[in-house]
N, C-alpha and C positions, 0 to 999 in steps of 0.2 A: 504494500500500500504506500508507503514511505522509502523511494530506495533510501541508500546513501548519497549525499551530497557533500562533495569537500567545496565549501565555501573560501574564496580567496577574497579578502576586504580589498587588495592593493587593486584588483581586478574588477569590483564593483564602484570604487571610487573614478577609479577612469571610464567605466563605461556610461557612469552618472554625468561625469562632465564632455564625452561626447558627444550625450544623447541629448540634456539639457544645459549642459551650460555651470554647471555647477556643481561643487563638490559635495556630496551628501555630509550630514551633521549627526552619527550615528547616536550619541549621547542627549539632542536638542529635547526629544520628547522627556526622558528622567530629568534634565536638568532643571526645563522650564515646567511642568507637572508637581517635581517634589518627589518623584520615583525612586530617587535613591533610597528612601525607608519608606516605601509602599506601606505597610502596615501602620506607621504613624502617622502619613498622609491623609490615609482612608477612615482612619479610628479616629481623628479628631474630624473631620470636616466631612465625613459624607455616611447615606443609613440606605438602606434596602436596596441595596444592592447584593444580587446573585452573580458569583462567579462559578461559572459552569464549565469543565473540564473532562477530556476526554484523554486517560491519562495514555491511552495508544496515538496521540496526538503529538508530534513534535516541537509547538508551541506549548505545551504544558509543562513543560521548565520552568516557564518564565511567568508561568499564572500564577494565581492564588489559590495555595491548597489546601487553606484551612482559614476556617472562623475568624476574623478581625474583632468583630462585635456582635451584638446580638442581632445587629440588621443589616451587619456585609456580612454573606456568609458563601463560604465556598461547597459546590455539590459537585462529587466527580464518582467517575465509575471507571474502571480498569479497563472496560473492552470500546469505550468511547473514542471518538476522533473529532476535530474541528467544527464548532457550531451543529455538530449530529443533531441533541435537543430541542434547537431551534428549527428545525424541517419540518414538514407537514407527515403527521402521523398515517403511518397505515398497516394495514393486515399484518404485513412482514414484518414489521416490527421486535427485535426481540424484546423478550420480558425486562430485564434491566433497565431498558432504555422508558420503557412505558412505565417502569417504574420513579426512575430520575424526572419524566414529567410532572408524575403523582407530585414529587418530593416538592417538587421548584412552584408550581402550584398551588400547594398547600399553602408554601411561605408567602406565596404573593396574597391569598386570600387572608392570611392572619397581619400583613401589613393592611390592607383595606378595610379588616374590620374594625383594628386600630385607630385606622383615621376619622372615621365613620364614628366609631362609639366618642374618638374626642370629639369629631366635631358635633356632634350630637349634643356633649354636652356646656360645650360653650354656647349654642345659640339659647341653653335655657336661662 
């Protein structure tokens, strides 16, 4: 699914500045983000947020694989690959994966009851 790829940087820096113009900024997004310590990024300034992971995925390195707080929460399954979760469900589906839906859905209906029962009860 994944071959192997030997990645050369010296070899995508040139092909970046012959195609556009410009040398790529590999570090710009951590820098300007606060990525360097993801986890205190996300634990002070941000809440319901699902990190979804498919740990047969080669970008799952670089996710989040575990709980930040009680409203970033990371959900992954060992036989998953990229964005799988997000596709439109069907028949073939295996059980894991229609399981991982159950999960992430759950969480989203327990953030919306939350917001609902507060807002509910400030308008009293």
């Amino acid at each position: 699914m994944f071959p192997p790829y030997q990645f050369d940087l010296q070899e995508h820096i040139d092909s970046c500045k012959a195609f556009y113009g410009v040398p790529p900024r590999p570090h710009w997004a951590t820098t300007y983000f606060g990525g360097h310590d993801i986890k205190l990024a996300l634990y002070r300034f941000a809440s319901n947020i699902i990190f979804s992971n498919g740990l047969r995925d080669p970008y799952s390195s670089g996710g989040v694989l575990e709980n930040i707080s009680d409203t970033v929460v990371a959900v992954h399954a060992k036989n998953g690959s990229h964005c799988l979760d997000v596709l439109r469900s069907d028949s073939t589906d295996p059980g894991w994966l229609v399981e991982q839906r159950k999960t992430e859905v759950k969480i989203i209906e327990g953030w919306l009851a939350e917001y609902y029962g507060e807002l509910r009860a400030f308008e009293q």
